[in-house]
N, C-alpha and C positions, 0 to 999 in steps of 0.2 A: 586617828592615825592609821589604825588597822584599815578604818573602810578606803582611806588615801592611798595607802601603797596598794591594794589589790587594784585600784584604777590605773596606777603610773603604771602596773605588770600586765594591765591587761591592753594598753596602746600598744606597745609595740606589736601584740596578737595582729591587732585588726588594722595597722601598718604591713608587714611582713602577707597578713590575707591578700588585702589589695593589690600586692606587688603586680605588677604586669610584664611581660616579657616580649617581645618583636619579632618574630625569627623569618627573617627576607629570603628564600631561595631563587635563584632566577635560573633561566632555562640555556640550554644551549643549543637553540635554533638558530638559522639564518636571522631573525627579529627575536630576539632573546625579549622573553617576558620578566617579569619578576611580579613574586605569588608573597601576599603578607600573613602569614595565621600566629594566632595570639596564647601566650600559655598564662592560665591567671588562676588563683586559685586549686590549682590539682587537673583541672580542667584544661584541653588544648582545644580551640575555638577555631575548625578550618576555612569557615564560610560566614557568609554576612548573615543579618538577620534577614533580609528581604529575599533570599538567595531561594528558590524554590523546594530544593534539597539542602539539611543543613547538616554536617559533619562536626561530629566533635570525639575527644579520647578524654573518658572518663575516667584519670587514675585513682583516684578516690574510691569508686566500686570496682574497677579494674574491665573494662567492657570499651567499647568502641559505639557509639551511639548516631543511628540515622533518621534524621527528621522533616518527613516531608508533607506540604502542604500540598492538599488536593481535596478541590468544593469545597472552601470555606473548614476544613478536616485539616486536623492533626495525627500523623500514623508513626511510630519508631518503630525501627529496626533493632534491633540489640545483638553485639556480638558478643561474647567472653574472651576475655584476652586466652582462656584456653583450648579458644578453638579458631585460633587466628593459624595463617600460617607457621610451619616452624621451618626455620632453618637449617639449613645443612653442614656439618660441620667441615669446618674450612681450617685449613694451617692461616693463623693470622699473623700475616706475615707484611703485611704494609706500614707501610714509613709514613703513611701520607700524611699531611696537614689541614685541617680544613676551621677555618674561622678559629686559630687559635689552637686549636685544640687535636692533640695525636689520634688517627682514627684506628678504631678496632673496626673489624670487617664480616660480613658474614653473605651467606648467598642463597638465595630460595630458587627451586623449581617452580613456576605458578603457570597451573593452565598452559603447560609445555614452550613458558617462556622463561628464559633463564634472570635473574634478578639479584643486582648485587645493590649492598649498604653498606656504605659507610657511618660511621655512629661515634659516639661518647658519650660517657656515662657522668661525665664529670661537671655538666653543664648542668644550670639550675635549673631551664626549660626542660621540657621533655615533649615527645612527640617526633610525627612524621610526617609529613604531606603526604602522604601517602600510607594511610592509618592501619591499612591492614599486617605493611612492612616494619612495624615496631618492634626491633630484635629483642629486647628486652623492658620489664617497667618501667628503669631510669636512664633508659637510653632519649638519644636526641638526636635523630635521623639527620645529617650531615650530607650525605651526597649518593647519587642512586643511577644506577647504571641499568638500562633495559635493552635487552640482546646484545649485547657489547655497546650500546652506544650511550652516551653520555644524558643523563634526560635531566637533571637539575642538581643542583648543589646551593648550601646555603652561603647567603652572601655575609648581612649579617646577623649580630643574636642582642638586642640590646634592650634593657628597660624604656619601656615608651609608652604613652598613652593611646589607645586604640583608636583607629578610625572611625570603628563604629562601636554601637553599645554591642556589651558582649552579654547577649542572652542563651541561657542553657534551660530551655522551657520543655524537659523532657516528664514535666509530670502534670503535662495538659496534653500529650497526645497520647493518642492508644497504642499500642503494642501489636507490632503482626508478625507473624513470621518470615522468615526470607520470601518465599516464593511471592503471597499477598504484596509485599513491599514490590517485589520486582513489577507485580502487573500493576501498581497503581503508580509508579517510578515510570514507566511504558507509557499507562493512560495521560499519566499528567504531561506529555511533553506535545501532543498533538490533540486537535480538537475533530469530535467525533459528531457527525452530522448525521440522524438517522433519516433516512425515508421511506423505506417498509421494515415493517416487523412482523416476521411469523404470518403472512401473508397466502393464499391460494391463489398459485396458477394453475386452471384447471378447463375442462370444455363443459359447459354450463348455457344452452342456448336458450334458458328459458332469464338470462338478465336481463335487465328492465336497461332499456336506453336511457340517455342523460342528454338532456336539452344542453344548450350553451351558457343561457343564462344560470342553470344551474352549477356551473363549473365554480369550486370555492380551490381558494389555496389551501395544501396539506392536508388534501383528502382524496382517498387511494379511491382511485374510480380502474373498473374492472370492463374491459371491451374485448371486441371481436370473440363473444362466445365465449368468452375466461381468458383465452390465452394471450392476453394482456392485462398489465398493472399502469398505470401512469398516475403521475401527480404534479402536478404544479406547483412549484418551491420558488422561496424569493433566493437571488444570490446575496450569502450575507458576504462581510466585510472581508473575512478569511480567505472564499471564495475569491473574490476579487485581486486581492495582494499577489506579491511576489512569493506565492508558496506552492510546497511540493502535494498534488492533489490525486489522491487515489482511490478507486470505487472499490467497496467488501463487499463481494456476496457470497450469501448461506443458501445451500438447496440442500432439500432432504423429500424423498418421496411420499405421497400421501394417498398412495394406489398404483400411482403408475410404474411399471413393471420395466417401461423399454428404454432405452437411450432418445434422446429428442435434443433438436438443435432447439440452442436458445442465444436472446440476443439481448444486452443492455445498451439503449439509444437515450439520446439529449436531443429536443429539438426548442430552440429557442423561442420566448417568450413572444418576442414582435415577430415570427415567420409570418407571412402572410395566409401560405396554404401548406398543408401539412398533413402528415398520418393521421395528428388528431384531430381536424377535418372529418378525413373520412370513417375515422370512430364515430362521432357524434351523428356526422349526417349518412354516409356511406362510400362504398368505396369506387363509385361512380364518377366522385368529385375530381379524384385522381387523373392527371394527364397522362394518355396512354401512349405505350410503344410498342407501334405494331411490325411485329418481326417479319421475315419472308416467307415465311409459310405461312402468314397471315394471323398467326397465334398472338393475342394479345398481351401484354405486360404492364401493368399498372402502377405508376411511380416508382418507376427504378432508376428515372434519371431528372438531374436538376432541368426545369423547363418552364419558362416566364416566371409566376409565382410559386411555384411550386420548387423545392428541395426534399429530396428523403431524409430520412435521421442518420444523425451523426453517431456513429453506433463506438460505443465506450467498449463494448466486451463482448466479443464472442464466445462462448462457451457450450459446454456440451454436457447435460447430465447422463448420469450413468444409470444401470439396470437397477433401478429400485432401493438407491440408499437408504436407510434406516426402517424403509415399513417393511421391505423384505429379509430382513437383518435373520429372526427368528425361524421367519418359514422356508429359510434356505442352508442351514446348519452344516459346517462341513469342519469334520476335526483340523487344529492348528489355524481355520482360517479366522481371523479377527475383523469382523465386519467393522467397516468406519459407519458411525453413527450420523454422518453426515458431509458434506464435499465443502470448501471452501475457497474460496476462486477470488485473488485480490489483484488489482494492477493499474497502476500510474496513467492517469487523464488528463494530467498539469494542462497539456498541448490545447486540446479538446472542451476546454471551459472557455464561452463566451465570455469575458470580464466583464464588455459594456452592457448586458443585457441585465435589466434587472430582478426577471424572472426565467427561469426554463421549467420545460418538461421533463423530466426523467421516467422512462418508459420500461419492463422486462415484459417478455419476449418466450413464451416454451412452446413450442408449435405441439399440443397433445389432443388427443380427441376420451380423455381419460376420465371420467365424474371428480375423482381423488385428486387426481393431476400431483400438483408438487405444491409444498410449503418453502418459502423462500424469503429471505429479509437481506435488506440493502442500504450501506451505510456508505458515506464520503470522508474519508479521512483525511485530513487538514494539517499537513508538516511544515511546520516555518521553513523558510527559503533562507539562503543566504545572504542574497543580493536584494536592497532595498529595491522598491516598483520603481521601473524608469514610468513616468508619465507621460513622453512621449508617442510610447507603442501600446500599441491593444494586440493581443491575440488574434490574428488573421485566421478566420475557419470557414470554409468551403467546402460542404458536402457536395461531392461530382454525381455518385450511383451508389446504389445499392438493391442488389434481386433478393435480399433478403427477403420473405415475401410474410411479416408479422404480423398480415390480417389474410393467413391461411386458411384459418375458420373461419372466414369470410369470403373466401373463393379468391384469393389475391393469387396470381398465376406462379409457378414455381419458374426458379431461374434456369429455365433449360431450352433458350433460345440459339444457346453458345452450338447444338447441332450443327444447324441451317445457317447460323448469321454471327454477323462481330456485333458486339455491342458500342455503338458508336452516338457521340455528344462532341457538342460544344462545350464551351465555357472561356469568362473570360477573365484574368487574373487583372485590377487593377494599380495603377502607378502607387509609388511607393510600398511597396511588398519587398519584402526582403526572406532570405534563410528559408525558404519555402521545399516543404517535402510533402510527398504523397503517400500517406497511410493506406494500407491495400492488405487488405484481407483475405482470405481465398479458403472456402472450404469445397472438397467435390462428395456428392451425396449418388446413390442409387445402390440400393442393398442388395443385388445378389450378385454372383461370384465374379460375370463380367461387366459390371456396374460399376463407375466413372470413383465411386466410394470407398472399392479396394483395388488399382486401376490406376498408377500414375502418369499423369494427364501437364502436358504443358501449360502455364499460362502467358501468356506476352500484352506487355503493356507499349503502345504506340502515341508517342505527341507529336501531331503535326506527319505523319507517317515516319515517324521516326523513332526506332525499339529504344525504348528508354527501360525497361526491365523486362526480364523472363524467368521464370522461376517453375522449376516441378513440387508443387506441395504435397508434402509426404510425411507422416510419421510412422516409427519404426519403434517406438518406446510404450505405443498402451498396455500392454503384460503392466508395466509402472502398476500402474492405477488398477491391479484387479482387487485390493481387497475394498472398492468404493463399488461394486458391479454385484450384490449379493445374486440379483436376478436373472444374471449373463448364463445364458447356456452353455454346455461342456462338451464336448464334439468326442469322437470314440478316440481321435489321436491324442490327447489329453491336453489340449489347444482349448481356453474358453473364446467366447464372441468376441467379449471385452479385451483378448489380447493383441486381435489382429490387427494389420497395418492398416492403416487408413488414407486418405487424402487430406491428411492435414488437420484431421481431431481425434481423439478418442475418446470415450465415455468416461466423464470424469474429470473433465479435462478443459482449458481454453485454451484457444488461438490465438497466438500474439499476431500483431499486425507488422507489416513488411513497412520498412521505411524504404522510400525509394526517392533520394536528393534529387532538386532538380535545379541546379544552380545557371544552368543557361537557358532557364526559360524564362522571357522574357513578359513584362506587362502587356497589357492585349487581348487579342482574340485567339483561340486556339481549337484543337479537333483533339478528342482521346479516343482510341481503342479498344477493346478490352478482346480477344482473342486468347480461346479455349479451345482444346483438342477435345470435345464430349464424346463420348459413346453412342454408338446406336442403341435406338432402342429393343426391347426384348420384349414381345406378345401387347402387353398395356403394360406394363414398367419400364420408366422413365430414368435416365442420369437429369442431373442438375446441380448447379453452382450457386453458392452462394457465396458474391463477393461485394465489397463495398469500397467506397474510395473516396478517402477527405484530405482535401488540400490544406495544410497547416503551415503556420510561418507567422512574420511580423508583420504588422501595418502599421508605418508611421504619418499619427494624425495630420 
């Protein structure tokens, strides 16, 4: 009889356990959602099992618990309900009603947004959509206002059976602390595509050449005397989709003392002829442009089979980051350890091609040169891939000249002459813009490099852009400059204005629309006011130019 009643007392336990609770809030947007999170057990449950990050309010140990899956890895976050926010005392003074029940009110400062709750205590649920704002342990977040405007309220609150199973599987992941959680919360939302790591750009003329047949995918082959990297990568799946795609690079000195232009290019898989061409064989291959003073130019413009690289980033390292860190000490100054240079390519990826090259670029003549690593960063898109369009990409020119070490001529034809091409845009192109780049180079005082110089873009003889490239902001960038000299006016190198870069720094490209320009045949320009030259020192430009837009198959 005894062992019979402690069973009949002990069902209703494990009745009353399982009880489940519903609590629906929906939103007050223009398309009002509605959010279902589950209270069972002591436990409030805000996200699914398969949810990548999982949310839940631990009242039982009193913490707020975050659980996210990344590489096959389990990591929890753990708060204390006593180090959540607190609220601020408020006269509570509202009449309001919300699912029943009279609300008590309170209001948080957070991250200098103002945050009001509405709440009751008196509900069996407890919890908040929003876990941080939990005014007290038997409170049941009710209705929530953000900057004055209305952001959800609960619709209703009732016993129900969950959607999904409600798993609280906080004692199979590990524990990290905030920060750890936020960069692996970060890593887990996009996918990270390396292609160098910790790599040497440097000038090295004793490398061994690389036949063609020896060309393998995913193996960093080093030309024109070091100061190039390229590799040959397949495009996976990622690449391909409707997603946001952006190149990271790492530079850090490994000798070299001085500022040096440098270039990140893609040149497609099936090009016919190309830079790396004349890596492998020489730079002979190259179709040449010969200027009016008779000075030659070696693939600077697209011509029968030949295109130059489609250049991803231009940037510019600065005086000696991190090897000069120590041997240039100057009180208060905080040497960066190293530059980091990242920016959106989406436009610039061939979809249909199944392979490219990805190329860096440091024009140095240094043994050390630079250490550098280069990654593609992979953001899901919003908008699913239309399959009717591919990526339209036409590289026009580019004097970038990244087989320098190889005698490739500098861009400083702009003196004497216009730099002048064909090209011809085919039917069906749409949304088509011209990326245009422009840096001006010649290092002494009246050199084209500190010297604001026009550029004018013409199609068809007709100015379609002009632009003076100039920057006024590298002082920005001097604690990236350890090795920059210091002048008696208390001016460093690294501060001064430039044509359009400074050490430490990239060049965004120029978007320039070109909505009336029509399928066809057409003529471009490129017209530069350069400098004369000074004794043997030379101005020179480096610009490039890729036609971008849609192609409907």
């Amino acid at each position: 009889m005894k062992k019979l009643l402690q069973i009949l007392l002990f069902i209703p336990l494990i009745i009353r356990a399982q009880e489940t609770y519903e609590i629906t809030y929906t939103s007050f947007d223009d398309n009002p959602k509605e959010y279902k999170i589950y209270y069972q057990n002591d436990v409030l449950y805000s996200s699914k099992p398969d949810d990548k990050i999982q949310y839940f309010t631990d009242f039982k140990n009193k913490r707020n618990v975050s659980i996210l899956k990344y590489n096959d890895s389990l990591y929890s976050y753990i708060i204390p309900f006593s180090d959540l926010p607190k609220p601020i005392e408020v006269k509570d003074n509202t009449n309001e009603k919300i699912a029943g029940y009279k609300c008590k009110y309170v209001k948080y400062n957070y991250f200098s947004n103002s945050v009001e709750i509405w709440y009751t205590e008196k509900a069996k649920a407890r919890g908040s959509l929003y876990s941080r704002f939990t005014p007290t342990e038997n409170a049941l977040v009710l209705k929530i206002r953000y900057n004055g405007n209305d952001n959800v309220q609960v619709k209703s609150i009732k016993k129900a059976k969950p959607e999904f199973d409600l798993i609280y599987n906080i004692d199979k992941a590990k524990q990290v602390n905030q920060a750890r959680f936020e960069e692996l919360k970060i890593n887990s939302r996009y996918k990270i595509i390396p292609v160098f790591s910790s790599d040497t750009v440097n000038f090295d003329p004793n490398i061994k050449t690389i036949s063609r047949e020896q060309i393998q995918n995913n193996v960093t082959y080093h030309f024109s005397n070091g100061n190039i990297l390229l590799k040959k990568i397949k495009l996976t799946q990622e690449l391909k989709e409707d997603n946001y795609i952006f190149v990271k690079f790492t530079e850090q000195s490994n000798g070299d003392a001085y500022d040096r232009s440098g270039s990140i290019f893609l040149i497609p898989g099936s090009q016919k002829l190309s830079i790396v061409d004349a890596c492998i064989d020489s730079l002979g291959v190259l179709p040449v442009y010969k200027a009016n003073d008779e000075q030659e130019y070696q693939g600077i413009i697209t011509a029968g089979k030949y295109k130059p690289p489609i250049e991803l980033m231009r940037f510019f390292t600065p005086f000696g980051v991190g090897n000069f860190n120590e041997k240039r000490p100057i009180n208060n100054y905080n040497w960066e350890k190293q530059v980091v240079y990242k920016q959106e390519i989406t436009d610039l990826i061939p979809k249909q091609e199944d392979e490219v090259w990805i190329g860096v670029f440091i024009g140095n003549y240094d043994k050390g040169g630079h250490i550098v690593s280069l990654e593609l960063d992979v953001y899901p898109g919003e908008n699913k891939t239309d399959s009717t369009k591919i990526n339209y990409i036409q590289p026009l020119f580019s004097t970038v000249n990244v087989m320098e070490a190889e005698g490739q001529n500098y861009g400083k034809l702009f003196r004497t002459d216009t730099l002048k091409m064909e090209f011809e845009i085919p039917e069906n192109t749409s949304d088509l813009k011209l990326l245009y780049t422009s840096t001006g180079h010649g290092g002494w005082e009246t050199g084209d490099e500190f010297i604001p110089k026009l550029n004018q873009i013409f199609i068809d003889d007709k100015e379609i852009f002009k632009i003076i490239p100039w920057r006024t902001d590298c002082a920005t960038y001097r604690l990236y400059n350890p090795a920059s000299g210091n002048f008696s006016n208390g001016i460093s190198s690294s501060d001064l204005s430039r044509s359009n870069w400074c050490p430490g720094m990239l060049t965004p490209q120029e978007i320039v629309y070109l909505q009336n320009i029509k399928s066809g045949k057409h003529t471009l320009k490129v017209i530069i006011d350069q400098g004369e030259n000074q004794g043997n020192a030379f101005s020179h430009w480096q610009v490039s130019g890729v036609l971008v837009g849609d192609f409907l198959k």
